[in-house]
C-alpha positions in Angstrom: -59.0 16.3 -33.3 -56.1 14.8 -34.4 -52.3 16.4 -34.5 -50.3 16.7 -37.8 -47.1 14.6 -37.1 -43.6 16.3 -38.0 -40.7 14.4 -38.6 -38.0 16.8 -37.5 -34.3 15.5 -39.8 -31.3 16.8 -38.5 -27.8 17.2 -39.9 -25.2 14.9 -38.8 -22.3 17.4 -37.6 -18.9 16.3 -39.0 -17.9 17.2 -35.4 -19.4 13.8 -34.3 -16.7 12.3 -35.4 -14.2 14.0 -33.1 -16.1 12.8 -30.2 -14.0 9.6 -29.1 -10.7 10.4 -30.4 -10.8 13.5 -28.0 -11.8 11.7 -25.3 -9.1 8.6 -26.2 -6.5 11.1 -27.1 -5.9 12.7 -23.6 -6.4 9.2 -21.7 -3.9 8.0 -23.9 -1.3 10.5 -23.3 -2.0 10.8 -19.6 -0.9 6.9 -19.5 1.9 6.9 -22.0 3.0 10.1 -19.6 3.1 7.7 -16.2 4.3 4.9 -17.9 8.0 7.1 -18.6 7.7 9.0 -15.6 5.5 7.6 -12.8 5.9 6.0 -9.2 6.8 2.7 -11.6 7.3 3.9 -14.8 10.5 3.0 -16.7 12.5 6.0 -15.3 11.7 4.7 -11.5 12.6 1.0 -12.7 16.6 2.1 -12.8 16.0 3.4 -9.3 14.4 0.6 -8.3 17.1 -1.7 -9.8 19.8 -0.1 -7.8 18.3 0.0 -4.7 17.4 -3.4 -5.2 21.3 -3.7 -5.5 22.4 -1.8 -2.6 19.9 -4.2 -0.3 21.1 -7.1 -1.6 24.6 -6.3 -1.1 23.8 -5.6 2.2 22.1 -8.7 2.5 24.8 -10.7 1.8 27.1 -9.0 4.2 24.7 -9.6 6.9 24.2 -13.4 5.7 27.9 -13.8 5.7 28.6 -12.3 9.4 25.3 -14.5 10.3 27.2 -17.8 8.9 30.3 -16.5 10.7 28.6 -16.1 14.2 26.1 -19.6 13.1 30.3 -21.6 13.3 31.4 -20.1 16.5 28.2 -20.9 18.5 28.4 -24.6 16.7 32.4 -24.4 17.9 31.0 -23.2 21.6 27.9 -25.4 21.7 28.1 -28.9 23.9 30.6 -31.8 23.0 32.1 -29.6 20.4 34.4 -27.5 22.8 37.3 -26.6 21.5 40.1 -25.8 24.0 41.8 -22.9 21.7 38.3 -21.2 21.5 37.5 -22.2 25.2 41.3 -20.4 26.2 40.5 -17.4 24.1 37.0 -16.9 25.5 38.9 -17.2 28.6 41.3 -14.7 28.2 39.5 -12.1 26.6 36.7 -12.3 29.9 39.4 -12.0 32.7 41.6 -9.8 30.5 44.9 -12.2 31.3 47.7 -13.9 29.2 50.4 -15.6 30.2 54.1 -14.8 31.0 55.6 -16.2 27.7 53.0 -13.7 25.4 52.9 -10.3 24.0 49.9 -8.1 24.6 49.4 -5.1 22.2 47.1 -2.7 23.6 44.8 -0.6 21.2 42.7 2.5 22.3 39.2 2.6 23.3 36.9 2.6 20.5 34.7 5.7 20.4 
């Protein structure tokens, strides 16, 4: 006994061809969304910019006072004495000066 075969046809939907344009669609927004507005998007990038300003200003500062401090340890280090920075030094430790100078006092710094 042997079963009739049936060939079932079916329509093809015209909705079938919605299928990957509403899946792209929303994918595509969601990026273009987060590329304006995200944690790194174009909008965060002017942030970004000027904080990457303000540290770098500050960096600079600091690199200058370093350079700054860098010459007087040179001036204090061995064989490189110097006897106006050695008299300062001096002074400003024991809190003297001599009879021929003027002292200015300032207040304590709070």
């Amino acid at each position: 006994m042997s079963l009739p075969t049936q060939t079932r046809q079916y329509r093809r939907s015209p909705l079938r061809l919605l299928v990957v344009p509403a899946i792209t669609l929303p994918c595509l927004g969601y990026f273009v969304t987060h590329s304006e507005s995200g944690r790194y998007g174009t909008e965060a990038g002017v942030q970004l910019r000027a904080e990457l300003a303000a540290k770098q200003a500050t960096l600079d500062g600091l690199l200058d006072q370093r350079t700054g401090i860098e010459k007087r340890v040179e001036l204090l280090s061995d064989g490189t004495l110097e006897r106006d920075m050695i008299d300062e030094r001096a002074r400003r430790t024991l809190n003297t000066a001599n009879t021929d100078e003027i002292v200015i006092l300032f207040g304590q710094k709070e």
